[in-house]
DOGU-315587 format. One line per 5 residues: for each residue x, y, z of C-alpha. Coordinates in steps of 0.05 Angstrom, whole numbers. Layout:
BEGIN
X,Y,Z; ...
***
This chain:
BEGIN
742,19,485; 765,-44,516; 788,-103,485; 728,-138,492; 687,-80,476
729,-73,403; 718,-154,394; 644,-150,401; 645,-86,361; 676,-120,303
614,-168,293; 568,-120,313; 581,-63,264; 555,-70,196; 476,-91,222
484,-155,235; 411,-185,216; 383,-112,198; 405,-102,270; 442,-35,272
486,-13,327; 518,39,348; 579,43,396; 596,94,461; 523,119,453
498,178,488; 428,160,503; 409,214,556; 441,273,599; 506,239,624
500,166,608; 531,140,552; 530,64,540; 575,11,512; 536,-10,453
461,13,427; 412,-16,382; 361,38,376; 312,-8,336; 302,-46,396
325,-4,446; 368,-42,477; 431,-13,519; 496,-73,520; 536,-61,570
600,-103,574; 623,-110,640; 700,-126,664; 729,-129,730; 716,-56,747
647,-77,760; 656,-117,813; 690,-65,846; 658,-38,920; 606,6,894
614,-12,825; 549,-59,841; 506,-6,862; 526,43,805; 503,-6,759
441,-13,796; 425,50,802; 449,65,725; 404,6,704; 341,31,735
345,97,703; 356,69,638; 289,19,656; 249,84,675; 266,112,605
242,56,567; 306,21,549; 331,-53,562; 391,-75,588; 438,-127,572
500,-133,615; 551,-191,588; 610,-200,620; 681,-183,589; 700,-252,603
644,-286,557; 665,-241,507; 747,-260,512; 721,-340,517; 671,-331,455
660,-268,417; 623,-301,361; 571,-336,410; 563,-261,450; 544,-231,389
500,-275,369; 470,-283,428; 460,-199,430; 435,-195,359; 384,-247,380
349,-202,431; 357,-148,399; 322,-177,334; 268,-207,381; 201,-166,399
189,-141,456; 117,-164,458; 99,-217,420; 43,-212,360; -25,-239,393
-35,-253,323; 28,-295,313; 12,-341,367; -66,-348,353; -123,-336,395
-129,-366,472; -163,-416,475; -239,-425,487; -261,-450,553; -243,-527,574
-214,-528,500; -146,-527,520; -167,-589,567; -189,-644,526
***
């Protein structure tokens, strides 16, 4: 693991808001990702200067789709964020990851009737 990697791991671990995580996660034949929080199935991937590499870009891209087609999201946040912040990155991952990924019809209340949203 990187350094940035081991900071955000070090607020991650221990389920931060019921939010478990799980780090250098396998989640399919030959892609294992940074950081995993099955609940919500969401793949972080912390990105350094590798990643801007030539063809680094494209990788990603190509790694990100994948993951998309299998159901998963994908957060990338970038090493640097983590180094300036690690507190505010966390939060800020434990927040998605705690959010829905539709929200409850219910939770928001019915549309409104016709013209009713109008007056």
């Amino acid at each position: 693991m990187s350094y940035p990697e081991v900071l955000l791991w070090q607020r991650l671990r221990g389920s931060p808001q019921g939010m478990r995580f799980r780090r250098q996660h396998p989640v399919c034949d030959g892609i294992t990702v940074d950081f995993y929080c099955a609940a919500a199935r969401l793949v972080v991937e912390v990105d350094g200067e590798i990643h801007s590499a030539a063809g680094s870009l494209e990788r990603d891209a190509r790694r990100d789709a994948s993951l998309r087609a299998m159901g998963f999201r994908i957060l990338r946040v970038l090493a640097i964020d983590v180094l300036r912040n690690a507190d505010d990155a966390a939060s800020s991952i434990v927040a998605l990851a705690a959010a829905p990924l539709h929200p409850s019809p219910a939770a928001s209340g019915p549309p409104p009737r016709a013209g009713e949203d109008q007056e």
